[in-house]
MITILUM-570720 format. One record per atom (N, C-alpha, C): z negated, y negated, x negated; residue in three letters. Coordinates in steps of 0.02 Angstrom, whole numbers, plus 50000, padded with zeros to 5 digits. Atoms other than C-alpha are relative to their C-alpha. Example, Ala and Ser with C-alpha at 12.3 -4.5 7.8 and 13.67 -1.06 7.14 Angstrom:
BEGIN
500005005949955ala496105022549385ala500004994049955ala500035005950042ser496435005349316ser499634994550039ser
//
This chain:
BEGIN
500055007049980unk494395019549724unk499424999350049unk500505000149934unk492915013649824unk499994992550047unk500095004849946unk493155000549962unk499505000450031unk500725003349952unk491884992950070unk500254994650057unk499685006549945unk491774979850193unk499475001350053unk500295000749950unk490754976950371unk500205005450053unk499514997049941unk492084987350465unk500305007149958unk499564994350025unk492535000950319unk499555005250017unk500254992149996unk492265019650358unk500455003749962unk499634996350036unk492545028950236unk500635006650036unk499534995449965unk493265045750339unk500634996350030unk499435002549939unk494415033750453unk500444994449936unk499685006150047unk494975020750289unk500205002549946unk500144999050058unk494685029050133unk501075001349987unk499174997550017unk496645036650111unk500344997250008unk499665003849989unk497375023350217unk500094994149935unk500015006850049unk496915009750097unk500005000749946unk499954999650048unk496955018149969unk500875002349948unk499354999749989unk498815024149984unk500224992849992unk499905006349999unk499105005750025unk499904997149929unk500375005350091unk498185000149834unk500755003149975unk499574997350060unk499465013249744unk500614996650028unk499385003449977unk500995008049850unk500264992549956unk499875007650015unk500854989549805unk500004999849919unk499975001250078unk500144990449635unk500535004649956unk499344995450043unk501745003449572unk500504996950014unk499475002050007unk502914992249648unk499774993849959unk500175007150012unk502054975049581unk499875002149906unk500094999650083unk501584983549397unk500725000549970unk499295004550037unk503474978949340unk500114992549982unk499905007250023unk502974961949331unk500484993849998unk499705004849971unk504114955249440unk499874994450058unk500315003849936unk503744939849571unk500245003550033unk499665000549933unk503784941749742unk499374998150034unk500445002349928unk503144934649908unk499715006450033unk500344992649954unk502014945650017unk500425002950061unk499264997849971unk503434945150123unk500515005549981unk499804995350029unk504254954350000unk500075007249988unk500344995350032unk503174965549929unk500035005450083unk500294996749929unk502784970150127unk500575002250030unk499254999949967unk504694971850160unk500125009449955unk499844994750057unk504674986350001unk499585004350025unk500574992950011unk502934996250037unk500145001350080unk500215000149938unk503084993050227unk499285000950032unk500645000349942unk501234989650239unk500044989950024unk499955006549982unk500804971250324unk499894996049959unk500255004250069unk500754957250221unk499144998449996unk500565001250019unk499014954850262unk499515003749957unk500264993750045unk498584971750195unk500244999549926unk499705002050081unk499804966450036unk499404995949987unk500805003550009unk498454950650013unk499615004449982unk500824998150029unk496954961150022unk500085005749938unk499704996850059unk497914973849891unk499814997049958unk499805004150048unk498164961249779unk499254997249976unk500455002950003unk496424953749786unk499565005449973unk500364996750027unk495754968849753unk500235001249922unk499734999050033unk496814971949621unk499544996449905unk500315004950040unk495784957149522unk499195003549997unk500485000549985unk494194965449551unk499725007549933unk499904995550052unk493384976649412unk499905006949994unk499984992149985unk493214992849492unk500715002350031unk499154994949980unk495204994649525unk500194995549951unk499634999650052unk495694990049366unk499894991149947unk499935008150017unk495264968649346unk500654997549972unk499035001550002unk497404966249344unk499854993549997unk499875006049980unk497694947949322unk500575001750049unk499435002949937unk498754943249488unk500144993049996unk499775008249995unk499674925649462unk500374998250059unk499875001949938unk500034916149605unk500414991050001unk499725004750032unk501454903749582unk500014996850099unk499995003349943unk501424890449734unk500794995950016unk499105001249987unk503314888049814unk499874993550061unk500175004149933unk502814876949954unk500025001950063unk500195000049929unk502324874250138unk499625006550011unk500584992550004unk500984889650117unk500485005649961unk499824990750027unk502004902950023unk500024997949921unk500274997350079unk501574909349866unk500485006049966unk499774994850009unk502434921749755unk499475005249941unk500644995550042unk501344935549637unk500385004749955unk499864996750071unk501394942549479unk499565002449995unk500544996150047unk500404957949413unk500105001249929unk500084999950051unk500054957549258unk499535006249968unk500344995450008unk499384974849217unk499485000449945unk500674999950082unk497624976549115unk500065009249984unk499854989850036unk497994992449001unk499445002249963unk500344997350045unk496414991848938unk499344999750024unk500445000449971unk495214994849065unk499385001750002unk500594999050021unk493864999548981unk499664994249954unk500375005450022unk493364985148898unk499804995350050unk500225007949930unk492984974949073unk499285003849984unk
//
């Protein structure tokens, strides 16, 4: 997996966040909703770290997953992965 960012170092991030990707995306590839609340209640990382999971998740060097994002109201969202099995055609 290769992350980046303004603030990533590899030596001090690389395992953290990357631990964090598999966590989320093995509980979320069952293709069940849940809130980041949720999800963050199951992996015990923060929900904000769930978010940037998830975002990556869409991106086409960790796999381009559709993530659906059903809107419940007053800001919360719930998420669906939708696993791409065929990641060689991105």
């Amino acid at each position: 997996m290769q992350f980046n960012g303004a603030d990533y170092e590899d030596a001090r991030d690389a395992l953290r966040l990357s631990s964090q990707y598999l966590r989320v995306f093995m509980l979320m590839r069952d293709g069940m909703p849940r809130t980041l609340d949720e999800i963050a209640s199951i992996t015990g990382d923060p929900p904000a770290s769930v978010s940037a999971q998830l975002r990556h998740m869409r991106k086409p060097r960790f796999g381009a997953h559709l993530v659906e994002r059903d809107h419940l109201g007053h800001g919360l969202y719930r998420y669906t992965l939708i696993e791409n099995t065929c990641p060689d055609l991105i």
